[in-house]
Steps between C-alpha positions, in 0.01 A plus 500: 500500500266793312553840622161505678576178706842680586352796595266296762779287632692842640134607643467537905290144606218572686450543853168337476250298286180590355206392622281243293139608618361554174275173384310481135205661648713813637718462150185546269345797706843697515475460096124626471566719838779677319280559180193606611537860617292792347553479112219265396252763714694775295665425154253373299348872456764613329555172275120545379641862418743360323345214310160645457296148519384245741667206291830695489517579855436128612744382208766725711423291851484181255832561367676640853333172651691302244818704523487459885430095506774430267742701635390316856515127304857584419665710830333141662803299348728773566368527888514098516865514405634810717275492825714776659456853649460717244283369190534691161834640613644171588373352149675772298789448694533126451389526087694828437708655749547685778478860273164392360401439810637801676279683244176378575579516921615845445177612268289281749583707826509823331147495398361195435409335798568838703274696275232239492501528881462843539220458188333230678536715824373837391233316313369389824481807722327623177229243567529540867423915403078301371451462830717809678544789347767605677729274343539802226749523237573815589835590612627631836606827480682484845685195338806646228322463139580621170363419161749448164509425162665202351439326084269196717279804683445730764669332843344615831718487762360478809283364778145503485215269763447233237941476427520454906197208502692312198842560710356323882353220243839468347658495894258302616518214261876502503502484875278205466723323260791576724324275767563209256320283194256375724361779594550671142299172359177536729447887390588374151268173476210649717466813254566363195187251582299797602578698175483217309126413619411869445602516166335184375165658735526800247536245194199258650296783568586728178373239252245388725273752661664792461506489128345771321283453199612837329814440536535124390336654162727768467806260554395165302180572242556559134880703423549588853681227610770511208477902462609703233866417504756567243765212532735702294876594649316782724287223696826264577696779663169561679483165598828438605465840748181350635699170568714741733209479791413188501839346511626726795119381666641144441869598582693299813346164418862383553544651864468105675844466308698767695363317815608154357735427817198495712291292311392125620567225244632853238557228193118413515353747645640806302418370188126458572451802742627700158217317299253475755561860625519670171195306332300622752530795477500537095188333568336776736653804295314344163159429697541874701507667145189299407310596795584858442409481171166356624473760734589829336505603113853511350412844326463784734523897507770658663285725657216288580220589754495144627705189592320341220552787245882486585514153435823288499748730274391839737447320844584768746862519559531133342311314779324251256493266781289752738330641230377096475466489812246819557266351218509164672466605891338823446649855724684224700689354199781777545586386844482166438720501228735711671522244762558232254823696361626628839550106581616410172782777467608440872539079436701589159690709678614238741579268229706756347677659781579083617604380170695769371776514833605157349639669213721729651662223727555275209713801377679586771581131550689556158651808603296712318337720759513631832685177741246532748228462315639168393401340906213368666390616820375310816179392323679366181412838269687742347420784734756726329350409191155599579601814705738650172179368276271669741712867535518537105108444460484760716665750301352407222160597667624805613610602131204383353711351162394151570216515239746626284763274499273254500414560125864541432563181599223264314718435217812391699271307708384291165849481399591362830258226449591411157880503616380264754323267331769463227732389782248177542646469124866539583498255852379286272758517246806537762365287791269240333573245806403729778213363672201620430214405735225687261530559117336780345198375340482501085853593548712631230178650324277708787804629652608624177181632461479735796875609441356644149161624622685678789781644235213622270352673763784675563538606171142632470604737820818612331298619207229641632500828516290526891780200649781604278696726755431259813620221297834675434521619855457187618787363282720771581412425905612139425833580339576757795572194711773377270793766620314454837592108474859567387527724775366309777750179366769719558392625824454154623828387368715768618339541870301159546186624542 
């Protein structure tokens, strides 16, 4: 018997079952739910600072659309084969071990899917601040605050209107998850269709009639389109920074798998709610850069009068999508497109607040985290899980670092994938008559292929000089959890935790 199985065969059973309410439909819109949050209305200024041409910023979408699908064609076979709690965790546990897996559950709730939530959350009582000012950023000065130095940045402790707003959405959606899946799928499903349709409404109506004629010829007559670019050594580190935006707007494309347990039919319908959920929305992210690009000029002055004048690399405070949007729907365009990202960050949310409990209960099932977290409540859902998830987004809102440890974490992130996608390679190898409802498609040679695109992205962010130190950092967060996992073995084994 391996270790891992050992491990698992000591673990407490459960009191209860999970609950399979999740069908393809409520599968697919988890994956594009999860996804869609405020990047694409964001990122894309500060790739077109990077890359300096309309080809080169959709050839960063093109290639994080790529990246994305064929990471999602070969997780399908992995998600087929292991339809349990738990998803990325349980497949490095099964290919490589309970310490490889530790690591990426340990780097996961420290910031990863922690961080993104208090992102996602702050982004949206940012949003929310369009339409009332009083959701400031300011911060209370009743409330204790302080502001520090660290190497990633000033940290500002504290509590300010628009940290309190991201905090009840964090609550709020947690307490709805703690009702049960069903209840966690309807929020999910019905916004993910609403943000969905207003995102393809900004596509539709950006290269239809909202496109504007001076802008179309600054993007795509003569040199403009291809730009002066230098594809020397310089340009490829660029690139590979720019990459950083897009990816993360992509990121958590493989949150149905942590929910696999509650999944109807999980060896069919995994597999295509990855494809189907992932091609979407590489598909929308592609055609929203195209309708910007339609919309506003790429080339813009950082202190331009105008919306226009700003264009997409100076679009005030980032907001390429609203800046679209106020060409488009004229004065109104601001609040429109605020309401467009106030439901998309609060459905992503969801996604990520349901999905990522799973993880922590498929470790605690192995003994590698807190008991309780490892049991199901009355509705069949890790309510310890999403209350522990729920408390540390919190104080990561409250320190403000989340943005921060965020970057330091992109290159373990793309390690993680690789890592996981090799172990498709090794189960394989060591268990080549497991059954295997779905096979990765064009397997060995596209999985192979997005282990070494994802590897040579991380390379190009441990060389450049702007990712350099958050690449490091987020190594040295990942090998913090080895002592951690020695420790907590020993803990277990010596008082049964």
């Amino acid at each position: 018997m391996s270790v891992a199985v050992a491990e698992r065969a000591g673990s407490p059973e459960p009191q209860r079952e999970f609950v399979k309410a999740l069908t393809l439909t409520d599968a697919t819109m988890l994956v594009a739910g999860s996804m869609i949050g405020s990047g694409i209305f964001i990122v894309s200024a500060d790739i077109a600072r990077q890359v300096g041409s309309p080809l080169w910023l959709l050839i960063v979408w093109v290639l994080t659309g790529i990246m994305t699908l064929l990471g999602a064609l070969a997780y399908g076979e992995l998600a087929a084969m292991f339809p349990q709690a738990g998803g990325q965790y349980v497949f490095l546990r099964e290919s490589m071990g309970s310490l490889m897996a530790f690591l990426y559950g340990w780097t996961f709730f420290i910031v990863v899917q922690t961080g993104t939530i208090a992102a996602v959350a702050v982004a949206f009582a940012r949003f929310l601040g369009v339409l009332w000012p009083a959701a400031a950023p300011g911060l209370y000065a009743w409330f204790p605050h302080h502001t520090f130095t660290t190497a990633g940045g000033p940290i500002d402790l504290g509590l300010s209107p628009q940290r309190l707003i991201a905090l009840v959405s964090v609550w709020v959606l947690t307490w709805i998850n703690l009702r049960g899946v069903s209840f966690g799928k309807i929020v999910q499903t019905t916004f993910t269709v609403v943000k969905i349709g207003a995102l393809a409404l900004l596509v539709i109506l950006g290269i239809t009639v909202g496109r504007n004629i001076s802008a179309i010829a600054a993007n795509f007559h003569a040199g403009n389109f291809t730009g002066h670019v230098d594809l020397g050594g310089a340009f490829v580190l660029a690139f590979g920074a720019a990459l950083v935006g897009s990816l993360f707007s992509s990121d958590s494309w493989n949150s149905v798998t942590f929910a696999a347990a509650e999944v109807h039919n999980p060896r069919r319908n995994l597999p295509l709610a990855l494809a189907l959920g992932a091609g979407m929305v590489t598909l929308l992210y592609a055609l929203a850069n195209v309708s910007y690009l339609s919309v506003l000029p790429l080339q813009g002055a950082k202190d331009g009068a105008t919306t226009l004048a700003r264009g997409i690399q100076y679009a005030t405070q980032d907001r390429v999508g609203t800046a679209a949007a106020e060409v488009i729907f004229g004065d109104s365009g601001r609040a429109v497109m605020a309401i467009a990202i106030l439901v998309s960050t609060f459905g992503c949310n969801n996604g990520l607040i349901l999905s990522g409990a799973r993880v922590y209960y498929a470790m605690a099932r192995d003994k590698l985290f807190f008991r309780p977290v490892g049991m199901l409540n009355a509705r069949g859902v890790p309510a310890a899980a999403l209350l522990i998830q729920a408390v540390w987004a919190t104080v990561l809102c409250l320190t403000g670092t989340y943005g921060q440890l965020l970057n330091y974490v992109i290159f373990a992130q793309l390690i993680f994938y690789a890592l996981t996608t090799t172990g498709l390679f090794i189960l394989r190898r060591t268990r080549p008559d497991a059954e295997r409802p779905y096979r990765a498609v064009g397997y060995p040679a596209l999985p192979a292929l997005y282990v070494i695109l994802a590897v040579c992205v991380a390379i190009i962010l441990l060389i450049a000089n702007q990712t350099r130190a958050q690449a490091i950092s987020g190594l040295v967060l990942v090998l913090i959890g080895i002592p951690i996992f020695f420790l907590w073995r020993r803990g277990t084994v010596r008082h049964g935790a």
